[in-house]
N, CA and C atoms as an extended XYZ file, in Angstrom:
303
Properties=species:S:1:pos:R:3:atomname:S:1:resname:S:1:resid:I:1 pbc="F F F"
N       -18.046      -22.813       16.729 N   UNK     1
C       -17.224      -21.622       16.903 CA  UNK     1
C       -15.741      -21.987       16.889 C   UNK     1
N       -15.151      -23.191       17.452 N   UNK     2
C       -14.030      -23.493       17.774 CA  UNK     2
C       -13.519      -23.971       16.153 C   UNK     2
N       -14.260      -25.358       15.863 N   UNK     3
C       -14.035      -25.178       13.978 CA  UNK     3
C       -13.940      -23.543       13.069 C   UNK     3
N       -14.368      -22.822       13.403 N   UNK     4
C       -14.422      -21.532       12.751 CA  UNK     4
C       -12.990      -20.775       13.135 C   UNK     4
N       -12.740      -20.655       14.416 N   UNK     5
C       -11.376      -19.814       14.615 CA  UNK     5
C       -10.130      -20.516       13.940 C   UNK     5
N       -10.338      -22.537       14.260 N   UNK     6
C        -9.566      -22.912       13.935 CA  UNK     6
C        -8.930      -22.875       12.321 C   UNK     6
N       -10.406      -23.027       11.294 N   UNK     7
C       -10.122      -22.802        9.856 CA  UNK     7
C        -9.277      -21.244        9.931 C   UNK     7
N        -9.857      -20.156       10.787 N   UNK     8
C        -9.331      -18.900       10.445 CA  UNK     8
C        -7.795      -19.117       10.734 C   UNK     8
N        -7.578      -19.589       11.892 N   UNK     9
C        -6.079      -19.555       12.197 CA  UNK     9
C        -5.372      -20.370       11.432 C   UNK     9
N        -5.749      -21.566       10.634 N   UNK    10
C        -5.033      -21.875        9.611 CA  UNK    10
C        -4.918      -20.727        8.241 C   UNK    10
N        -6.190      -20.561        7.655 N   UNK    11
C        -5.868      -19.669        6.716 CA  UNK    11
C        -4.733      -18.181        6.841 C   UNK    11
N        -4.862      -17.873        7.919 N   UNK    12
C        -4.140      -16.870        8.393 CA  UNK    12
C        -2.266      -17.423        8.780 C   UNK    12
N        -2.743      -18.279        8.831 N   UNK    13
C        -1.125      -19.002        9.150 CA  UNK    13
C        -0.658      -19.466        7.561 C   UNK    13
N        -1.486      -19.881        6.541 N   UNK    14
C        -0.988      -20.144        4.932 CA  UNK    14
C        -0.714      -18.960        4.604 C   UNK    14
N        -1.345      -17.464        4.840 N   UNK    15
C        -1.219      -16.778        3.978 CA  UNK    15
C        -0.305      -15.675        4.632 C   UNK    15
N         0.055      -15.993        6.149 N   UNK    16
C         1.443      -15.101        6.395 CA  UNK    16
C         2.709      -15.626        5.817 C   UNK    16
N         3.010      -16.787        5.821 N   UNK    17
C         4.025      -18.088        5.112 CA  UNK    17
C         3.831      -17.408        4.004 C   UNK    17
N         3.102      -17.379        2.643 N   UNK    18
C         2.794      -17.183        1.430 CA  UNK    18
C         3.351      -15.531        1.538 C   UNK    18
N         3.106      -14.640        2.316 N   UNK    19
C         3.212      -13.233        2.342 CA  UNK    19
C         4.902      -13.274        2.292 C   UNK    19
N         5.609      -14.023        3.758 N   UNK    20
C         6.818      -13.964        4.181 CA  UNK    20
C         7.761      -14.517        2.642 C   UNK    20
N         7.307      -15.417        2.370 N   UNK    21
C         7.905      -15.984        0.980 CA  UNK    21
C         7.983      -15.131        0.158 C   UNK    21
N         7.265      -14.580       -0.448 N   UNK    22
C         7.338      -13.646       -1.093 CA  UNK    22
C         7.810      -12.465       -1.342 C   UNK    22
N         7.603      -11.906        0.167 N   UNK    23
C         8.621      -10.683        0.523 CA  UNK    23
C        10.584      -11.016        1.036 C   UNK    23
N        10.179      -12.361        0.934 N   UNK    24
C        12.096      -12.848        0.927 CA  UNK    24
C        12.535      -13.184       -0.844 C   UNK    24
N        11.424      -13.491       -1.336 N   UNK    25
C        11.984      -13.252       -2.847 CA  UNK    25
C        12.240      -12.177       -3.638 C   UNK    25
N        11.724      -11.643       -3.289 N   UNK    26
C        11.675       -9.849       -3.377 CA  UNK    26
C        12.431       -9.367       -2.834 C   UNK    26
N        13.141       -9.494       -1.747 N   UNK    27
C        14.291       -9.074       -0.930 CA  UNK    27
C        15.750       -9.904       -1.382 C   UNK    27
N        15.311      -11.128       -2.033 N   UNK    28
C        16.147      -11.410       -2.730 CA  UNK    28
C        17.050      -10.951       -3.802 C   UNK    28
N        15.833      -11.126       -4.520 N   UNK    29
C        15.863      -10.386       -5.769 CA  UNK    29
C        16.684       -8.838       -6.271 C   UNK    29
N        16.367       -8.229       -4.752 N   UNK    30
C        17.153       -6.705       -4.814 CA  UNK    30
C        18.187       -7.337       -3.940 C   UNK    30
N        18.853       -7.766       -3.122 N   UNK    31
C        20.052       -8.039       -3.155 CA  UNK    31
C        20.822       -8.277       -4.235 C   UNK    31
N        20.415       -9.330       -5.574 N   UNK    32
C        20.918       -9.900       -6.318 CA  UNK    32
C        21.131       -8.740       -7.138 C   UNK    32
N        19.961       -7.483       -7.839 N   UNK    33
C        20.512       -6.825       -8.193 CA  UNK    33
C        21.714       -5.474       -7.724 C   UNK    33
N        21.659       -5.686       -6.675 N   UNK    34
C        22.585       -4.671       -5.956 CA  UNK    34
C        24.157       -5.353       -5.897 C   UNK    34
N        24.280       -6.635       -6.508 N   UNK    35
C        25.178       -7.164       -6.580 CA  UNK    35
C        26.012       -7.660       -5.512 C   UNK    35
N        24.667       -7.769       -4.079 N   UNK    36
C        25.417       -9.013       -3.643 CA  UNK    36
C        25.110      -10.582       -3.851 C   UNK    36
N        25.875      -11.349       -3.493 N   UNK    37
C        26.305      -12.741       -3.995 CA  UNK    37
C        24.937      -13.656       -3.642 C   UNK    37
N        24.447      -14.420       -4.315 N   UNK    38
C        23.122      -15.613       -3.360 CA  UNK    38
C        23.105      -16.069       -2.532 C   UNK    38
N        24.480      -16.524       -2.298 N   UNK    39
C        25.059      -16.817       -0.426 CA  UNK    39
C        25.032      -16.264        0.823 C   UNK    39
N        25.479      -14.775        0.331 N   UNK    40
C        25.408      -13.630        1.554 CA  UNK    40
C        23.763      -13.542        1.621 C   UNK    40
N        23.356      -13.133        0.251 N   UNK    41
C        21.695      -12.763        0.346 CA  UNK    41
C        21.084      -13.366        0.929 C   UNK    41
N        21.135      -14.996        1.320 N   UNK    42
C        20.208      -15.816        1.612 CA  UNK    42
C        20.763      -16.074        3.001 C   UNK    42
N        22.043      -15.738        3.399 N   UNK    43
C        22.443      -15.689        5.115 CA  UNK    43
C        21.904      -14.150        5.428 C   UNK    43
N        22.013      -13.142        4.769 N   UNK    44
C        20.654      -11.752        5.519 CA  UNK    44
C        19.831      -12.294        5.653 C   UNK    44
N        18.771      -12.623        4.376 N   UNK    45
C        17.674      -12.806        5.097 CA  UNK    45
C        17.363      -13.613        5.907 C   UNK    45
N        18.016      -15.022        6.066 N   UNK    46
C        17.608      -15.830        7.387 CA  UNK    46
C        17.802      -15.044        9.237 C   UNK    46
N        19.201      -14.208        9.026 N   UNK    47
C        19.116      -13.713       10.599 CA  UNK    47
C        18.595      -12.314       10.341 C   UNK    47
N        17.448      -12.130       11.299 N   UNK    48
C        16.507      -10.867       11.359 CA  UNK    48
C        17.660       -9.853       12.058 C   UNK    48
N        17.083       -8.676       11.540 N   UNK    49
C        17.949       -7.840       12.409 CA  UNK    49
C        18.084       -7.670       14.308 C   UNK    49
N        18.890       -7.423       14.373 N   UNK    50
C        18.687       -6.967       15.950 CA  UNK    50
C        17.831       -5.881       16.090 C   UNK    50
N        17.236       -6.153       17.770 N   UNK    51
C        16.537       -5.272       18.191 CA  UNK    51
C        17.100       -3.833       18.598 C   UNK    51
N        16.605       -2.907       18.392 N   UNK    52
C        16.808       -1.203       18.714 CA  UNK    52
C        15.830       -0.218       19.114 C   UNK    52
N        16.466        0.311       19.504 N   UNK    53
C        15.022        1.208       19.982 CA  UNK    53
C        14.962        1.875       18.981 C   UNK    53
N        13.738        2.827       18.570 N   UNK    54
C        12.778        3.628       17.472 CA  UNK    54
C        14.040        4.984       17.401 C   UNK    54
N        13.998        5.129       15.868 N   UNK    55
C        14.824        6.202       15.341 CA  UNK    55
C        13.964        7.414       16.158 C   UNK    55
N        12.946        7.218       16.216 N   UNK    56
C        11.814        9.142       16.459 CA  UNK    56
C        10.889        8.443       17.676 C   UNK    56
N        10.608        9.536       18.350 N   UNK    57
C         9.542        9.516       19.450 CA  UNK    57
C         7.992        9.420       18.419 C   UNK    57
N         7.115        8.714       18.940 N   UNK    58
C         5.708        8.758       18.172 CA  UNK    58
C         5.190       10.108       18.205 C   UNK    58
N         5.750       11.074       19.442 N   UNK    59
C         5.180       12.091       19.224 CA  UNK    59
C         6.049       13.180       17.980 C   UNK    59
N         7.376       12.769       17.843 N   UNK    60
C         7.857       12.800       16.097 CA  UNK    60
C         7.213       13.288       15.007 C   UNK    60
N         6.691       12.054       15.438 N   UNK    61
C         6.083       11.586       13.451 CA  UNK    61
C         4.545       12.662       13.412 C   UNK    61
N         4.193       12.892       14.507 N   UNK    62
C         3.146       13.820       14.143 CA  UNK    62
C         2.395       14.418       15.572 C   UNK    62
N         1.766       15.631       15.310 N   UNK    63
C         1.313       16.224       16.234 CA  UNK    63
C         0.067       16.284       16.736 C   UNK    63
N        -0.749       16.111       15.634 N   UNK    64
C        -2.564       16.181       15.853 CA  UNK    64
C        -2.886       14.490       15.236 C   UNK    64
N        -3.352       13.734       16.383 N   UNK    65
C        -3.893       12.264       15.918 CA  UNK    65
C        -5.124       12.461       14.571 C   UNK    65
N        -5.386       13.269       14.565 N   UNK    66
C        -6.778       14.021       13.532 CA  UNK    66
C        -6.215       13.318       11.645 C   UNK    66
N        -4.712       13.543       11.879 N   UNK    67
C        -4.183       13.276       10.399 CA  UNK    67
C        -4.499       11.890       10.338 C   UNK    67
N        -5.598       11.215       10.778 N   UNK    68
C        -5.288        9.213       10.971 CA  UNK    68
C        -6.929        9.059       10.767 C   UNK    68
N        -7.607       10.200       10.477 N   UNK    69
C        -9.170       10.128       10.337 CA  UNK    69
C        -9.475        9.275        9.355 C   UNK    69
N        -9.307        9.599        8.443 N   UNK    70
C        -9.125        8.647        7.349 CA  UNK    70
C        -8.469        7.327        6.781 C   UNK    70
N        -7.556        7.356        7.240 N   UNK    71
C        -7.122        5.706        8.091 CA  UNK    71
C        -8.234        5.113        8.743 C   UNK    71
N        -8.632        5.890        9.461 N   UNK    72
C        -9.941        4.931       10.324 CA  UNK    72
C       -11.092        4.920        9.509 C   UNK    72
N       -11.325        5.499        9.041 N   UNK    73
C       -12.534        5.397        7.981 CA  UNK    73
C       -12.670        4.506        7.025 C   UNK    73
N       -11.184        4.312        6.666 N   UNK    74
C       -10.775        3.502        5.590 CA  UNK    74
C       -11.202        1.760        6.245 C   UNK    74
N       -10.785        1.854        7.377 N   UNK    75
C       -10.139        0.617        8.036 CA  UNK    75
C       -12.347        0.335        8.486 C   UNK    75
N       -12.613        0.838        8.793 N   UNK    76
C       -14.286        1.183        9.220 CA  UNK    76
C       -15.182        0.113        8.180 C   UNK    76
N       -14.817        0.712        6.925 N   UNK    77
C       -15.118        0.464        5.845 CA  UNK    77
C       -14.899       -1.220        5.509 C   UNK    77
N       -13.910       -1.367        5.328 N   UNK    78
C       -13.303       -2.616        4.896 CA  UNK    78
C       -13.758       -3.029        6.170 C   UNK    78
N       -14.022       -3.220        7.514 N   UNK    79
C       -14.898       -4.024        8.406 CA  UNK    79
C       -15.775       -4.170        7.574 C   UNK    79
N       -16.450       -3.675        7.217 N   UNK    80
C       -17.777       -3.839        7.018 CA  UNK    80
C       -18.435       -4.675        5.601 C   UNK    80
N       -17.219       -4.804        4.869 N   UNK    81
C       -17.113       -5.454        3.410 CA  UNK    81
C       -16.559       -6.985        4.127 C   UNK    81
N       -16.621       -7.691        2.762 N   UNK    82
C       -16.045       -9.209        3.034 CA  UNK    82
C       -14.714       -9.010        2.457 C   UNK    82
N       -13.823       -9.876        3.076 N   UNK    83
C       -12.754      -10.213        2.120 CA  UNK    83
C       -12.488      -11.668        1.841 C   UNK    83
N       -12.260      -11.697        0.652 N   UNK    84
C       -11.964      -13.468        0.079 CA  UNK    84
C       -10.522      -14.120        0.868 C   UNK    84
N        -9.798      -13.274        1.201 N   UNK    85
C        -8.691      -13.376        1.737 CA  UNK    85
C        -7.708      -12.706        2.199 C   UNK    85
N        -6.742      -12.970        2.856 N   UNK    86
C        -5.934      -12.268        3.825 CA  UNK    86
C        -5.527      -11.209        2.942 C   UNK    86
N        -4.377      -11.470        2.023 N   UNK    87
C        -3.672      -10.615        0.973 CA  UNK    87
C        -5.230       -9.435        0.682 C   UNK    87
N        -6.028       -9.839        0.088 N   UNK    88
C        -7.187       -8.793       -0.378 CA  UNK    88
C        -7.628       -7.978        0.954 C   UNK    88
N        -7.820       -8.599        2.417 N   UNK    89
C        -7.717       -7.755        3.075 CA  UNK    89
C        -7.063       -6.685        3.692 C   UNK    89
N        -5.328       -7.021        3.466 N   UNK    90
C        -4.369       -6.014        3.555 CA  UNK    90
C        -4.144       -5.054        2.729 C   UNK    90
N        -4.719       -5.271        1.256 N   UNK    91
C        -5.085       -4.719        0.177 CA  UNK    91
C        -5.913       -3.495        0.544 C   UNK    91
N        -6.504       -3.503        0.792 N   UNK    92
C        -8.192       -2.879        1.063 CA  UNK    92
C        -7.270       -2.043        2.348 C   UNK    92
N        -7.024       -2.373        3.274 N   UNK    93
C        -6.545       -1.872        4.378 CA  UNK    93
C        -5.544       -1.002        4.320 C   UNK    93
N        -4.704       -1.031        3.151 N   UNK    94
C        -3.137        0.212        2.792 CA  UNK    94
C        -3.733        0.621        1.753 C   UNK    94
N        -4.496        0.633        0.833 N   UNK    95
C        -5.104        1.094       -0.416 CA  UNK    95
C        -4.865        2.415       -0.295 C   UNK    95
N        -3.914        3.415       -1.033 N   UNK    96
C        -3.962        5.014       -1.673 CA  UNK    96
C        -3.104        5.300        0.022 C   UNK    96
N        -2.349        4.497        1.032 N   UNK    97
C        -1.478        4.878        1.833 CA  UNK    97
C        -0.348        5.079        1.616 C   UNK    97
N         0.416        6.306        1.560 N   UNK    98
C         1.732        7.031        1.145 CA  UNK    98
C         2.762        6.239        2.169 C   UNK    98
N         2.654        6.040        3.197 N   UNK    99
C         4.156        5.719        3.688 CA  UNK    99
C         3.292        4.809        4.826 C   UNK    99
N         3.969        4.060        5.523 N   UNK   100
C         4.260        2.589        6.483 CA  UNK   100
C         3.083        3.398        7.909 C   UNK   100
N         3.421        4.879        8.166 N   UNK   101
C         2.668        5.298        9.150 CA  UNK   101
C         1.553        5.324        9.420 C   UNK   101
C-alpha cells in the first residue's frame, strides 16, 4: 500500500511540474505577444500574485446548488473509469465546462 501511494505521489508530483511548465509557457507566450519584454515576463511569472479576498460572495455566483448536478455526475463517472494519467484525468473532469466555476 505504502509503494502504491508512494508511486502515486510521485506521478502526481511529475505531472503538476509538467502542468505548471506549461501553463508558464503559455503565459509566456501571451505576455510576449502583448508586447511585454522576456525580462519583465519571466519576473511576473516567478512572483505569484498577492493574496486578496474573493471579488463575489459564493452565494454570488449562484443561488440553487442544483446548477452543479451535472458536475457531479460528470465527476461520478470519471470515478468510475480509469485514467492513464493525471492530464487525461483533468481532461475527463472539465470536459464541455463553460467557465472555472
Amino acid at each position: 500500500m505504502e509503494k502504491e501511494q508512494e508511486t502515486t505521489h510521485s506521478l502526481v508530483s511529475k505531472f503538476s511540474k509538467e502542468m505548471i511548465t506549461l501553463i508558464q509557457e503559455k503565459e509566456l507566450a501571451v505576455l510576449t505577444e502583448n508586447g511585454v519584454d522576456d525580462q519583465r515576463a519571466t519576473t511576473l511569472l516567478r512572483q505569484p500574485p498577492p493574496p486578496q479576498p474573493p471579488r463575489r460572495r459564493k452565494r454570488d455566483l449562484y443561488q440553487d446548488p442544483s446548477v452543479f448536478e451535472h458536475v457531479d455526475q460528470q465527476a461520478i463517472a470519471v470515478a468510475e473509469s480509469e485514467q492513464t494519467s493525471y492530464t487525461e484525468l483533468v481532461d475527463q473532469l472539465t470536459y464541455g465546462l463553460l467557465t472555472d466555476l
